[in-house]
C-alpha positions in Angstrom: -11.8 48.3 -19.3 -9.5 46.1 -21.1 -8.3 42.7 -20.0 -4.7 43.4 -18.5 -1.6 41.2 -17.5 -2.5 41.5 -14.2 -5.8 39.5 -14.5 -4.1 37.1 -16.8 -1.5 36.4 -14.2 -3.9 36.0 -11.7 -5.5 33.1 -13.6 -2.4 31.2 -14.6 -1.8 31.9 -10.8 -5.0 30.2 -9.7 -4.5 27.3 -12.3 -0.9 26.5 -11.0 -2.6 26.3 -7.4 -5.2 24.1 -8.5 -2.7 22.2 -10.6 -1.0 21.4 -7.2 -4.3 20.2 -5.7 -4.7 17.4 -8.2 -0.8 16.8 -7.7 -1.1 16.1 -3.9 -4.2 14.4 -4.7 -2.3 11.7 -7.3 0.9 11.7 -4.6 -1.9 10.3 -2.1 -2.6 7.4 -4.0 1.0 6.8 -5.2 4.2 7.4 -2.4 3.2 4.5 -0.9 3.9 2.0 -3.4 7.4 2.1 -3.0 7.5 2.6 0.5 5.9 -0.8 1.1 9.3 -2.2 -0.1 11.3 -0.7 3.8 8.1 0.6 5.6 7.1 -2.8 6.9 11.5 -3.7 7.9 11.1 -0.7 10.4 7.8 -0.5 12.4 7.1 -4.0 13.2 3.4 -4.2 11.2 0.9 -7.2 11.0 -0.2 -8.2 7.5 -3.3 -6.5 8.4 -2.0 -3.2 9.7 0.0 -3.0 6.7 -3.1 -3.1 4.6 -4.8 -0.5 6.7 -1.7 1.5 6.1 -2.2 1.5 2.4 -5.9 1.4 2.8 -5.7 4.6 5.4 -5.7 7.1 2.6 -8.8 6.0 1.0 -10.8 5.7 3.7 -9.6 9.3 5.0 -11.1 10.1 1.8 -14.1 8.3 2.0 -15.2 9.8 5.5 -14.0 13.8 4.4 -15.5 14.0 0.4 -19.0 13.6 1.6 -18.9 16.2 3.9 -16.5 18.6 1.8 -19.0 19.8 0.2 -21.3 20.9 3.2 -18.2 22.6 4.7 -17.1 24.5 1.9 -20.9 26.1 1.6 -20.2 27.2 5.4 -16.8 28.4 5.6 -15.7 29.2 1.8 -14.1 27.3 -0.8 -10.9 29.0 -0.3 -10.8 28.6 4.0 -11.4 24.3 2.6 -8.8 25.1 0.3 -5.8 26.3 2.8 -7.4 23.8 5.5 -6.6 20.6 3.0 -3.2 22.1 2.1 -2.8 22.4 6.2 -3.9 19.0 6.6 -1.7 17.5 4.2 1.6 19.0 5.6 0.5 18.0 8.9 0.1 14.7 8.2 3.1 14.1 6.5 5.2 15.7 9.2 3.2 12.8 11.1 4.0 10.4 8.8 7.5 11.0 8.8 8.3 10.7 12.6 6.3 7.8 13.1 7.5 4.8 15.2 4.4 2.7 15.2 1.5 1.7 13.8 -0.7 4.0 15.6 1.2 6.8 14.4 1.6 5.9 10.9 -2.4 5.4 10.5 -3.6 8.5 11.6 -0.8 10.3 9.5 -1.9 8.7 6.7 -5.5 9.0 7.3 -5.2 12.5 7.8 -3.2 12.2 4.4 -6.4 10.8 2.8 -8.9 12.9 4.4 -6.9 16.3 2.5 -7.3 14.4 -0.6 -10.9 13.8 -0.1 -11.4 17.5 0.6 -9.3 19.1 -2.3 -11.0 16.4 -5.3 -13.8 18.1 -4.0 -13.3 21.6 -3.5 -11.0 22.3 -6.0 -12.7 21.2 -8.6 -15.7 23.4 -7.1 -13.9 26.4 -6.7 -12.1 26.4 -10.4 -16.2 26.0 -11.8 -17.4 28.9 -10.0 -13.8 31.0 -10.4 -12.7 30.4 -14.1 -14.7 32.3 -17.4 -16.6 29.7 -19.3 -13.8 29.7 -21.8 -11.8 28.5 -19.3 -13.5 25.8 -17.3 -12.9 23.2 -19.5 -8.9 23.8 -19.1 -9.0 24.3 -15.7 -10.9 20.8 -14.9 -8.5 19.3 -17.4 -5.1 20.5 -15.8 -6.5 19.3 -12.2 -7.0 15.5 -13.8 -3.9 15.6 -15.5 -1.4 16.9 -12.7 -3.6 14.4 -10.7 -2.3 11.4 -12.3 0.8 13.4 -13.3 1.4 13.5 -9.0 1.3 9.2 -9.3 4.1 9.5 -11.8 5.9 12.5 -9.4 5.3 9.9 -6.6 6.8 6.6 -8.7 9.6 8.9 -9.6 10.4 10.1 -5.8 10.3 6.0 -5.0 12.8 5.0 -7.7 15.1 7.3 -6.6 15.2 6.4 -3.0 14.8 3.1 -3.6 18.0 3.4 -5.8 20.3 4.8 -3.3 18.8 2.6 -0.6 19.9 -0.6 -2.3 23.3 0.5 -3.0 23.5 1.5 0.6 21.9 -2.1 1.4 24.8 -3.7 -1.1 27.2 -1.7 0.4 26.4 -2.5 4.4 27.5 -6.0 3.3 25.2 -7.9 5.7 25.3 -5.4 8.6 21.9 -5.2 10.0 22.4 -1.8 11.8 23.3 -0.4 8.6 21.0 -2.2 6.5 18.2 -1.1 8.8 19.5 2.6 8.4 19.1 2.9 4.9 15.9 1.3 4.8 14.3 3.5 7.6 16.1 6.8 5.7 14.6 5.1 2.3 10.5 5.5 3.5 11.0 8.3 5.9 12.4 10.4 3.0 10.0 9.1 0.3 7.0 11.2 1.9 9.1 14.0 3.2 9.8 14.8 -0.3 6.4 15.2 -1.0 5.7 18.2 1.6 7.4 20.7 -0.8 4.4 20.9 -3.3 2.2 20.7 -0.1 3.6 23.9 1.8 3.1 25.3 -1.9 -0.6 24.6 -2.5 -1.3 25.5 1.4 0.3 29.2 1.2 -0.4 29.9 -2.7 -4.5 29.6 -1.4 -4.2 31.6 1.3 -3.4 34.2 -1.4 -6.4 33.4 -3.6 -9.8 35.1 -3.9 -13.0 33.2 -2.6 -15.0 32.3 -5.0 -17.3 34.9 -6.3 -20.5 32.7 -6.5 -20.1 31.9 -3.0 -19.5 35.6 -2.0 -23.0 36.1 -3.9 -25.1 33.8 -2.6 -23.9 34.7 0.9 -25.0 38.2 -0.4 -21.5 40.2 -0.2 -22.5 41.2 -3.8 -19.7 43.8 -3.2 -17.3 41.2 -2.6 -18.4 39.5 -5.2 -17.6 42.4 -7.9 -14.2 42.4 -6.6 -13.5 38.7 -6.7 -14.5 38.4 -10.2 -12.4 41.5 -10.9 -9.2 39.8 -10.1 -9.6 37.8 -13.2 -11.6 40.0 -15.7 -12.6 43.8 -16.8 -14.7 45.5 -14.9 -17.1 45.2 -18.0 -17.0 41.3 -18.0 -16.9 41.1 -13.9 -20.2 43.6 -13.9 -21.6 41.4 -16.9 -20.9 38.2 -15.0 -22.5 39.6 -11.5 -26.1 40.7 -13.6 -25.8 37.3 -14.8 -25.6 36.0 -11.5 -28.5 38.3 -9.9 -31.0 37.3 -13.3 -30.7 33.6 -12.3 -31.0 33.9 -8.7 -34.6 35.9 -9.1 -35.6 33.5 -11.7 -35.2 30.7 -9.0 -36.4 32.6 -6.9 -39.7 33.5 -8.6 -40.5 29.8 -9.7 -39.4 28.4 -6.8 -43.5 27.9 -5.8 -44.6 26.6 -8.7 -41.7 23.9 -9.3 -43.2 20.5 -9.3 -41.2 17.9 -7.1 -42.5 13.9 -8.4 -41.5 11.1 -6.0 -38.4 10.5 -5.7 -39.1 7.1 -6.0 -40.2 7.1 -9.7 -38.3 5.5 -12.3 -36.7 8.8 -13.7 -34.8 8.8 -10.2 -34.3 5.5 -9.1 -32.9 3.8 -11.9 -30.0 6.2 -13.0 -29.1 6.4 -9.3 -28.7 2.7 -9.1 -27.0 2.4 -12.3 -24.6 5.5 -11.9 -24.0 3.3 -7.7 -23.1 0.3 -9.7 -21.3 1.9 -12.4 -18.8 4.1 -9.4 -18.3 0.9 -7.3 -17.2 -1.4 -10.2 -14.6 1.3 -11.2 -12.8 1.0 -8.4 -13.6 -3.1 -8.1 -11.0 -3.6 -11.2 -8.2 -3.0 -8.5 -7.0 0.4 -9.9 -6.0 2.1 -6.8 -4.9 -0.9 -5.3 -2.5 -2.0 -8.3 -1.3 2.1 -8.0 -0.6 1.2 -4.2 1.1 -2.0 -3.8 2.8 -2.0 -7.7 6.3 -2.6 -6.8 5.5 -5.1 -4.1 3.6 -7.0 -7.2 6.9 -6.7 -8.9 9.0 -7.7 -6.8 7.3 -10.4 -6.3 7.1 -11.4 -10.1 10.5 -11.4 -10.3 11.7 -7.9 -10.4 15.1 -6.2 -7.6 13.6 -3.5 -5.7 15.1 -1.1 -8.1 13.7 -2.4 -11.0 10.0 -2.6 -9.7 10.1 1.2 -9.0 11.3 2.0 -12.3 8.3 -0.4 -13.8 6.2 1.4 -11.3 7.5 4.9 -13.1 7.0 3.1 -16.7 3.2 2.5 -15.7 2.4 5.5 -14.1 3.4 7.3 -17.3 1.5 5.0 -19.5 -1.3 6.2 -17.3 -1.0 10.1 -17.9 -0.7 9.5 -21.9 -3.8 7.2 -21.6 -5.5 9.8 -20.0 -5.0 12.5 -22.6 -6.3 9.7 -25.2 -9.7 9.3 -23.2 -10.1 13.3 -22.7 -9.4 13.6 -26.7 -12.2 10.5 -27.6 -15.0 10.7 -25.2 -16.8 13.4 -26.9 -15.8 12.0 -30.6 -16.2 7.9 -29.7 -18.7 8.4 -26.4 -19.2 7.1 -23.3 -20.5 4.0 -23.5 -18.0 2.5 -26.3 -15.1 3.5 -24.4 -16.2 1.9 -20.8 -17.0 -1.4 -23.1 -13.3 -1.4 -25.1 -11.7 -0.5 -21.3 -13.0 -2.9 -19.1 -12.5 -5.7 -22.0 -8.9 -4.9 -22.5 -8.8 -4.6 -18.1 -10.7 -8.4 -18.0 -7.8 -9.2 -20.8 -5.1 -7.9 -18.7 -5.7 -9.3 -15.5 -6.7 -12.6 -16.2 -2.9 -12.8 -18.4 -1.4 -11.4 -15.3 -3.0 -14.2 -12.7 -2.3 -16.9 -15.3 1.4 -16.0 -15.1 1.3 -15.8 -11.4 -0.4 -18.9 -11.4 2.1 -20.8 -13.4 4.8 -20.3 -10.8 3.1 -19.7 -7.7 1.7 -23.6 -8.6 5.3 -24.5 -8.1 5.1 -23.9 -4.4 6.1 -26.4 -2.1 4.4 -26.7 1.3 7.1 -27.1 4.1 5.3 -25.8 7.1 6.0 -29.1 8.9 9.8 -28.6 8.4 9.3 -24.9 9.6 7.5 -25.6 12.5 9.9 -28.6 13.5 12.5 -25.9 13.4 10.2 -24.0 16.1 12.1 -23.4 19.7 9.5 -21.8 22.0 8.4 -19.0 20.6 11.1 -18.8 18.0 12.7 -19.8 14.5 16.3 -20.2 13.3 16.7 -22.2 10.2 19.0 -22.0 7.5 16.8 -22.0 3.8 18.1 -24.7 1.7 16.9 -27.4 -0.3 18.6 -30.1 2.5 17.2 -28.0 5.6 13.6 -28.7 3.9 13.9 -32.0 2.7 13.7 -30.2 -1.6 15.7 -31.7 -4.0 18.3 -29.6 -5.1 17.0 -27.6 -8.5 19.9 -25.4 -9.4 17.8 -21.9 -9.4 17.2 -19.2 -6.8 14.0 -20.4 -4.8 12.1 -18.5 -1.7 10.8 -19.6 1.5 7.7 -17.5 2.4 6.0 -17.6 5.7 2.7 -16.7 7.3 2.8 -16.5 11.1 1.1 -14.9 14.0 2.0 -14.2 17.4 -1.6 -13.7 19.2 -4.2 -12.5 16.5 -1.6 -10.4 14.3 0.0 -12.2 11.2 3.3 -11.4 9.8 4.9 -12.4 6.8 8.5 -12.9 5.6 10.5 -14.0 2.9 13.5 -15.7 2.4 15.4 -16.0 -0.8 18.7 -18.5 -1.1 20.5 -16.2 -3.7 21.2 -13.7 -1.2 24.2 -14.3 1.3 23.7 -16.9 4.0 20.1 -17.0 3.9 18.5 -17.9 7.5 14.6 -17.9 8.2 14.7 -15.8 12.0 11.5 -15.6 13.4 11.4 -14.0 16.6 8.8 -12.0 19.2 9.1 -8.4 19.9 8.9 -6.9 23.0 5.6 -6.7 23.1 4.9 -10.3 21.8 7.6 -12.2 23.9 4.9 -13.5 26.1 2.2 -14.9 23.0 2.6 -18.2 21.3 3.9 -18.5 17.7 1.9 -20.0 15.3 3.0 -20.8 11.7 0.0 -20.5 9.5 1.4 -21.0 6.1 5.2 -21.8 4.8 6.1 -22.9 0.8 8.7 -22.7 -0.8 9.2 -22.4 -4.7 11.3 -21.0 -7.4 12.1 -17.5 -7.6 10.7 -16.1 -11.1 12.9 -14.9 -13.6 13.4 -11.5 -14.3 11.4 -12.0 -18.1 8.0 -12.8 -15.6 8.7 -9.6 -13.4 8.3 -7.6 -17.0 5.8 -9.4 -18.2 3.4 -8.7 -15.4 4.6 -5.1 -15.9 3.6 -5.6 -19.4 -0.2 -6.6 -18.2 -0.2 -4.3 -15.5 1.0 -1.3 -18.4 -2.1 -2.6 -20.6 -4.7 -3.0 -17.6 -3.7 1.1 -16.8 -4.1 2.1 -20.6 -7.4 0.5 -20.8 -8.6 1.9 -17.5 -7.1 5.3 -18.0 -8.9 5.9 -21.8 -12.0 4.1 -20.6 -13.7 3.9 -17.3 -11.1 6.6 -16.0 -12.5 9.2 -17.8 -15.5 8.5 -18.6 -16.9 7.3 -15.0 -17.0 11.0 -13.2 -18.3 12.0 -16.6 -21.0 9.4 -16.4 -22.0 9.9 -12.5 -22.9 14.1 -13.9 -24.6 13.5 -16.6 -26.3 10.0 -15.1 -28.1 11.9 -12.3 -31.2 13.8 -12.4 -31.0 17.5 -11.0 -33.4 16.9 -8.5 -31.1 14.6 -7.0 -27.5 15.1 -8.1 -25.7 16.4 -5.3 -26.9 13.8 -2.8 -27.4 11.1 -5.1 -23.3 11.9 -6.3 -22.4 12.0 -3.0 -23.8 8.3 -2.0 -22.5 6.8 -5.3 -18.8 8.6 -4.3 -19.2 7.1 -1.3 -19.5 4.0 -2.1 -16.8 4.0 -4.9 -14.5 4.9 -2.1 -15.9 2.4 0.4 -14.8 -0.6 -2.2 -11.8 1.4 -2.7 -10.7 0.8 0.6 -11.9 -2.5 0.8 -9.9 -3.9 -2.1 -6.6 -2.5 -0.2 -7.3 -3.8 2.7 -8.0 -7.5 2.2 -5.1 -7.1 -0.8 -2.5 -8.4 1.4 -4.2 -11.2 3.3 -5.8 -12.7 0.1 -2.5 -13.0 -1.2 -0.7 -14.3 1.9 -3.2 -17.0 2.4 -3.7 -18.1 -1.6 -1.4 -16.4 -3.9 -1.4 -13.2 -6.2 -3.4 -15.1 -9.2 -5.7 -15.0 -6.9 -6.2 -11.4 -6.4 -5.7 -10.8 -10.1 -8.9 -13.4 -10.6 -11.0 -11.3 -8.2 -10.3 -8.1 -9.8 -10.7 -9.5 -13.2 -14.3 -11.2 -12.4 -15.4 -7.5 -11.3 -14.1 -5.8 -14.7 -16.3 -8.4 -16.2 -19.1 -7.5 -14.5 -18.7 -4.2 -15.3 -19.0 -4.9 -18.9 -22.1 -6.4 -18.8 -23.3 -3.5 -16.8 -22.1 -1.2 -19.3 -23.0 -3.2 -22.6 -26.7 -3.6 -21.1 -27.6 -0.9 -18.8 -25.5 2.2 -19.6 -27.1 4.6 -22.1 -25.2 6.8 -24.6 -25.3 10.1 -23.6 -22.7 11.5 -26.0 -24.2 15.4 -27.1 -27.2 15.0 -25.5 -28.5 17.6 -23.1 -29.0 16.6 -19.2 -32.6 17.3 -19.7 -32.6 14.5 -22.6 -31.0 12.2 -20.6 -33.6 12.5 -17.8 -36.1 12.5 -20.5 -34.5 8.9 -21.3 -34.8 7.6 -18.4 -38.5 8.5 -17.5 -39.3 6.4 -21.3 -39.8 9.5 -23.4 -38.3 9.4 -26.5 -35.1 12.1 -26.9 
């Protein structure tokens, strides 16, 4: 029976669904970048909760992908499929009503723990679903709307942030209103982002399960009919005797395979390298740069709304980039373009902390003057160069302070261009009774807007190199890295720890540079990316058109 439109809408069907899992996937890692300019104004956070709020998604990702897997071989890939899509409407709903920090956590680590399910199953799901003809399309549509839904996110910030600021400029110092449009700004960020949620969650309920599933659960009947939806008759039965040729081969050698030790060299050294290669990847900072952008704008010298549209400008450099590695890893290799990436990333960064360095050295330590402004438990001060004892320099310059009532720090800033400026520092309810402590307070020149785009200008190159490099070719290199014997565990260990430092770089982002600046930061992430390039230019074999089987080969000492 010939191929009619009915099968071919079904697949562009299916691809549009699994299009929207790598969307809400990339809008994970990106909504709160912007958000991070009003979220902290509203819910009263502590330096540290704030990192956990950025850091929440990953780790919800990092305790969900390992066990994705396992659930989708019990309950289906399409029951995982409408479950994450559940998940991540839920928690945005969660999200959105928050009023504290408890709240806000567990909405967004529900938020992380969808995206940890869908970059698993989906991409499972589209391998088993799609012809062969089609697999390579389908896995490359899910990466592409995937860092397409960190532009959608950037795009969603600029334009709240937009109206926000003209609503702020507009309020003309009136804190009730001020506060309004900064609580409406975040609130409305993620609520935008439940559209193409609701979306993925009902378009899977209407997709078929996954006829390799069906089969080795032995509904061979089912089966049939699932790979019907997308092909003749002819081509479904072909596919199906396919299927049932395979499984009795397995089955038949099955006692006469010979399992070595797990501990021999053919096993242990690809897993180590493939562990070192996923946790470096996310060592260079990438998801933490994605997350707290605009706050590193803004800090270099950018408004608001100018550091959401750099956000936007590097998100997009990140999707072309992309479609440059996809079009040279299988004409340049592997290996060449994880040495040219993490180069130009080590190149990058360490411009970006030497420009943060140069005027964060210009910082003035006042906390004496600060804390001689300190009435009990509170702060009023106006922020000038007389107040702090500065000589007067003529430019816009910002008081920053680190302080903690009981264990949790805060952090505020101050800048005299802005009308009236006044440090306030003051308990609340639930603090009135602890003792304020001022940890850190300098004060220094507020950089031009040419340094704001300038770090946007190393942050742009640092994406492009990571994007065509290590971003496509590190999930590449964790497939073809591991022998069969050990792939799925040994790729779920070395995803696990990818994500572990993942989370760990957002969390301690924030306190490193409260307590010694961004250079800093930018230092650490650099010294990683350069450890990645020795691991790469020494260890890490070229396994461009070579088989898995001459890759293992490679690794036991036999010549391929």
């Amino acid at each position: 029976m010939p191929e009619t439109s009915n099968h071919s809408f079904y697949r562009r069907f299916l691809l549009l669904i699994a299009g929207l899992g790598g969307l809400l996937y990339g809008i994970d890692v990106g909504i709160i970048a912007a958000a991070l300019l009003y979220l902290g104004k509203v819910v009263n956070l502590t330096v540290d909760q704030k990192s956990l709020i950025v850091a929440a998604v990953l780790g919800g990702s990092m305790l969900s992908s390992p066990v994705a897997g396992l659930l989708a071989d019990w309950f289906g890939r399409k029951r995982m499929m409408v479950v994450s899509g559940l998940i991540f409407v839920v928690s945005i709903v969660l999200i959105v009503s928050s009023q504290n920090f408890v709240q806000l956590f567990s909405g967004r680590l529900l938020q992380g723990m969808s995206g940890g399910v869908i970059a698993v199953v989906v991409p499972l799901y589209l391998a088993e679903t799609l012809k062969a003809d089609l697999r390579g399309r389908g896995t490359a549509i899910f990466q592409f709307m995937l860092t397409f839904g960190i532009v959608m996110a950037s795009l969603i910030g600029f334009y709240y942030t937009h109206h926000a600021e003209i609503a702020i400029a507009q309020a003309a110092g009136h804190p009730a209103l001020i506060l309004a449009a900064e609580n409406h700004a975040w609130r409305s960020m993620f609520l935008a982002v439940i559209y193409p949620g609701i979306l993925f969650f009902g378009g899977s309920i209407f997709l078929g399960e996954s006829p390799r599933w069906l089969f080795r659960r032995g509904r061979t009947d089912q089966a049939l009919r699932a790979l019907q939806k997308s092909s003749s008759l002819e081509e479904a039965e072909r596919e199906l005797a396919e299927m049932q040729a395979l499984a009795a081969e397995r089955k038949a050698g099955a006692s006469h395979r010979e399992f070595g030790s797990l501990l021999q060299r053919k096993y242990v050294i690809p897993f180590l390298l493939a562990c070192a290669i996923l946790s470096l990847n996310t060592a260079t900072g990438i998801n933490s740069v994605l997350s707290f952008i605009v706050v590193i704008l803004q800090k270099a010298g950018l408004t608001p709304t100018l550091a959401t549209q750099g956000d936007i400008v590097v998100t997009v450099l990140n999707c072309v980039a992309t479609l440059v590695g996809v079009a040279l890893v299988d004409r340049k290799g592997r290996r060449f373009l994880v040495k040219i990436g993490t180069a130009g990333i080590v190149l990058s960064l360490v411009a970006g902390a030497a420009i943060f360095l140069h005027f964060e050295s210009q910082q003035v330590n006042v906390k004496a003057r600060v804390v001689a402004a300190q009435s009990g438990n509170r702060i009023t001060m106006p922020v000038n160069q007389s107040a702090l004892g500065i000589a007067p320099t003529g430019h816009a310059m910002a008081l920053t302070v680190l302080y903690r009532y009981g264990s949790g720090e805060h952090m505020t800033t101050v800048v005299t261009s802005t009308p009236h400026p006044e440090l306030q520092i003051s308990p609340t309810a639930g603090e009135s009774h602890k003792l304020l402590t001022v940890e850190l307070a300098s004060y220094g020149p507020v950089p031009p807007e040419s340094t704001g785009w300038l770090i946007a200008l190393c942050l742009g190159a640092f994406i492009c190199c990571y994007a065509a490099g290590p971003g496509v070719v590190v999930w590449l290199a964790l497939s073809e890295l591991m022998p069969t014997r050990i792939r799925s565990t040994g790729m779920g260990i070395a995803l696990l720890l990818n994500q572990g430092v993942s989370t760990l770089m957002a969390y301690v982002f924030l306190p490193i540079v409260g307590h010694y600046g961004y250079y800093a930061m930018f230092f650490i992430w650099a010294g990683c990316a350069a450890l990645y390039f020795v691991t790469a230019t020494l260890f890490l074999p070229e396994t461009k058109g070579k088989t898995l089987e001459e890759i293992e080969l490679y690794f036991e000492g036999t010549p391929g």
